[in-house]
N, CA, C and O of each residue as an XYZ file, in Angstrom:
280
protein
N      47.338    -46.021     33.885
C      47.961    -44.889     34.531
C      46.943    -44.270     35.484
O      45.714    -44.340     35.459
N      47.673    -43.715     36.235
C      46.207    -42.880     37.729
C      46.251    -41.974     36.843
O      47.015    -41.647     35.935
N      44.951    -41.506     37.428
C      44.017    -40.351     37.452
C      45.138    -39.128     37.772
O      45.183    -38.082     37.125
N      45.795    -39.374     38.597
C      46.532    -38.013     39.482
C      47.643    -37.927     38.141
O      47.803    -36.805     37.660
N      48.364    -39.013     37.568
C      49.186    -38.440     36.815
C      48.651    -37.865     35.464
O      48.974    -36.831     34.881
N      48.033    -38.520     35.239
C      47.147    -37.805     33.666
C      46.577    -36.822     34.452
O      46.443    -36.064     33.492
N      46.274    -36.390     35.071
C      45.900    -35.016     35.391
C      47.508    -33.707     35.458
O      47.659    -32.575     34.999
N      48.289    -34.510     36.154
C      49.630    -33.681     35.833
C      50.036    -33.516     34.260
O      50.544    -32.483     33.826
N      49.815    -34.398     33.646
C      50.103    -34.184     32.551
C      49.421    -33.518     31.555
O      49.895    -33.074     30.509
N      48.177    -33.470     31.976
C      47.482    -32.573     31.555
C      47.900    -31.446     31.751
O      48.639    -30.970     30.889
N      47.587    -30.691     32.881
C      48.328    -29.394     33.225
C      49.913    -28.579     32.384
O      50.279    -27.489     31.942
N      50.374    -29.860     32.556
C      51.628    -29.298     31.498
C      51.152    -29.047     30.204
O      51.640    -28.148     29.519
N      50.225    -29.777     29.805
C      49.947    -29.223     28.282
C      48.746    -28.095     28.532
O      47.884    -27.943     27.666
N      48.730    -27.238     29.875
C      47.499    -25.877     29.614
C      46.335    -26.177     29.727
O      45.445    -25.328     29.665
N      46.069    -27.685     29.951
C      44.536    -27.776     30.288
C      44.350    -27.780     31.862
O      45.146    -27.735     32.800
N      42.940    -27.854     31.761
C      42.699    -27.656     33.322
C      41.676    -28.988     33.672
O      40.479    -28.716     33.581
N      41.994    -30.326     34.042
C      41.053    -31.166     34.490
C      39.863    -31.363     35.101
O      39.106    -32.279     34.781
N      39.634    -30.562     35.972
C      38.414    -30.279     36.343
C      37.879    -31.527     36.622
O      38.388    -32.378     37.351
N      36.284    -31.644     35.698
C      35.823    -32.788     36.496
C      35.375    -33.808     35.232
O      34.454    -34.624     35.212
N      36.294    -33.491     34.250
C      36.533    -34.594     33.320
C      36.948    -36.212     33.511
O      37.829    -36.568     34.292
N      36.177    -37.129     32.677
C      36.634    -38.737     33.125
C      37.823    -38.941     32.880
O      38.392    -37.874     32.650
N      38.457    -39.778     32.821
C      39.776    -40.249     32.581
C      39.826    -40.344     30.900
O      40.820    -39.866     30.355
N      39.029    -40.804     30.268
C      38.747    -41.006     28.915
C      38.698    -39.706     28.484
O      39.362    -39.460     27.478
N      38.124    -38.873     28.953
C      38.122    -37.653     28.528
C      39.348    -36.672     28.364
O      39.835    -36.192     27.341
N      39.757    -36.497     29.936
C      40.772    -36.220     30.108
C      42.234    -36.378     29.081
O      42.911    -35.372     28.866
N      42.629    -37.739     28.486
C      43.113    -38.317     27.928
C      43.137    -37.872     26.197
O      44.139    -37.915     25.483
N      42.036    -37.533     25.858
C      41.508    -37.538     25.023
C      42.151    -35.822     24.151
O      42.643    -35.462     23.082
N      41.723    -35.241     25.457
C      42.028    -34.038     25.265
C      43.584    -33.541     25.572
O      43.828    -32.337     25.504
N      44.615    -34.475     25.907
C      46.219    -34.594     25.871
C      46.033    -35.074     24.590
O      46.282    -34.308     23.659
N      45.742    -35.911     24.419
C      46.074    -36.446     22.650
C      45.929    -35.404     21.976
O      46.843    -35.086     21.216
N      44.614    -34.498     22.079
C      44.155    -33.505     20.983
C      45.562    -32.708     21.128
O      46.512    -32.748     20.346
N      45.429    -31.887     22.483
C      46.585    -30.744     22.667
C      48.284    -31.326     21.871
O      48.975    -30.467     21.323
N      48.638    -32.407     21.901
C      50.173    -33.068     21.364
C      49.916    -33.415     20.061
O      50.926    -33.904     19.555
N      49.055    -33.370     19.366
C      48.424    -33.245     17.449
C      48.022    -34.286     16.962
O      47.697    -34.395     15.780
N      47.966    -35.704     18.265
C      47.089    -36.684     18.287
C      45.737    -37.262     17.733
O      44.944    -36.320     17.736
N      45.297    -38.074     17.392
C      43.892    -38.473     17.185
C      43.558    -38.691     18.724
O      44.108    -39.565     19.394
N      42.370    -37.596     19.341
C      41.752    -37.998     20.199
C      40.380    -39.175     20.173
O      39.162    -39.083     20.013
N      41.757    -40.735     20.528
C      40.486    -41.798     20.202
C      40.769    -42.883     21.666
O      40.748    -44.113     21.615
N      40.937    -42.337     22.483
C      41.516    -43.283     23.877
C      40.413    -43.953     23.949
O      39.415    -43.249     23.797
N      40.206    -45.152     24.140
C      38.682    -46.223     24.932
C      37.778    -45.869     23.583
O      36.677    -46.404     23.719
N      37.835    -45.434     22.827
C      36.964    -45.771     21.558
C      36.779    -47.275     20.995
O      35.866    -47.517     20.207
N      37.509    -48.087     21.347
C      37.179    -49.422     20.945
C      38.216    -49.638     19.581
O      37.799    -50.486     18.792
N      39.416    -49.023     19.241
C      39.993    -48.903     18.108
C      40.929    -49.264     18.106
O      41.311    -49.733     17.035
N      42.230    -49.287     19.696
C      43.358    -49.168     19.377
C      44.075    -50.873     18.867
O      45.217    -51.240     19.145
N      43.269    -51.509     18.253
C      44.101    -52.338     17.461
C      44.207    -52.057     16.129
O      45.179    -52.439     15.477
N      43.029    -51.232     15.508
C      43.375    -50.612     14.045
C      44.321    -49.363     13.997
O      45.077    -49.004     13.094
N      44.083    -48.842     15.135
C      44.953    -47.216     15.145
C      45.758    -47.192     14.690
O      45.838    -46.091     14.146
N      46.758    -47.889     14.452
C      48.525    -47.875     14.093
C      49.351    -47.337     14.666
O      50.524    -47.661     14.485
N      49.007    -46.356     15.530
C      50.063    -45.727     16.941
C      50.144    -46.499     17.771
O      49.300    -46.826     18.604
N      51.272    -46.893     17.600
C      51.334    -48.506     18.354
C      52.646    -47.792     19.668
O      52.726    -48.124     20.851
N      53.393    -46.911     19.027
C      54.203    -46.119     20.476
C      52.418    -45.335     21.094
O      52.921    -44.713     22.029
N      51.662    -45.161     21.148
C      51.256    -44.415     22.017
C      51.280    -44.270     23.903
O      51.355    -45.329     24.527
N      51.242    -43.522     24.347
C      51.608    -43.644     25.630
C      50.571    -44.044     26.214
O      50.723    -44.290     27.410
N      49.051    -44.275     25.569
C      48.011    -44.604     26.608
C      47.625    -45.803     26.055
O      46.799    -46.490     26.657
N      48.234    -46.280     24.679
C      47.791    -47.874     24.188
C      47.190    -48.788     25.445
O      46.009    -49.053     25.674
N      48.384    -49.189     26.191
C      47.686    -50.307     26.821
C      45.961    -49.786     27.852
O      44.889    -50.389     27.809
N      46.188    -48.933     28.397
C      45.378    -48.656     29.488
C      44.086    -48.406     28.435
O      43.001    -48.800     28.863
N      44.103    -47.609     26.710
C      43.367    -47.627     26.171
C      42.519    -49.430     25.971
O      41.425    -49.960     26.160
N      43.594    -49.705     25.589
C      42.888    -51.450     25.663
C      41.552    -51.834     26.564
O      40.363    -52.059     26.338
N      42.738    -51.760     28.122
C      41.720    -52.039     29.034
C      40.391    -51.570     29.411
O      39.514    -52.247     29.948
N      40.311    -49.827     28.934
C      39.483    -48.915     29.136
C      38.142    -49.642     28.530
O      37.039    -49.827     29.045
N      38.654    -49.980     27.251
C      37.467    -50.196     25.957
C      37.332    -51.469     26.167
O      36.447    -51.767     25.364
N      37.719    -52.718     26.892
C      37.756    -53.948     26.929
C      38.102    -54.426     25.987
O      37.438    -55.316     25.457
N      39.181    -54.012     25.514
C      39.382    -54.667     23.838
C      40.644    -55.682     24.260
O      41.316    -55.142     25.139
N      41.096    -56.846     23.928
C      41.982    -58.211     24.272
C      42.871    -57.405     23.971
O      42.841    -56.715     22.952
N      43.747    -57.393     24.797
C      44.951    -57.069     24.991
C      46.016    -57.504     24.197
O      46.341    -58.692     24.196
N      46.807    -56.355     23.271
C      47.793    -56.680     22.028
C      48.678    -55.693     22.443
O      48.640    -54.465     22.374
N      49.675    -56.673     22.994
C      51.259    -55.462     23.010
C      51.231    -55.388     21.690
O      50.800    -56.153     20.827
N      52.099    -53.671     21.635
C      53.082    -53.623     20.276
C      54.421    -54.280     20.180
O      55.209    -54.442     21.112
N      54.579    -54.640     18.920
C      55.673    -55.113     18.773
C      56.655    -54.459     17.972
O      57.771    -54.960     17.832
């Protein structure tokens, strides 16, 4: 996902982006929606939030092989 929309989406949840990374950024939407903030941690094949909305891009972030949910 861009930068520009995770930043909109941020905003809707009251944060203010500033000059946060994308990982960061991200991180802190998860926190604000009652999330585990763990985007690009290297995890999301153990996570079990397999609907998450940033799964895949988390993948790529962390270089972790790429696993749709099923």
């Amino acid at each position: 996902m861009e930068l520009s929309k995770i930043k909109e989406i941020a905003k809707k949840h009251g944060l203010k982006p500033g000059r946060l990374t994308k990982a960061e950024l991200v991180r802190s939407i998860q926190h604000a929606e009652g999330n585990q903030s763990c985007f690009g941690i290297g995890s999301s094949a153990m996570c079990g939030q397999t609907a998450c909305t940033w799964r895949e891009d988390c993948q790529l972030y962390s270089g972790e092989p790429f696993c749709k949910a099923t």
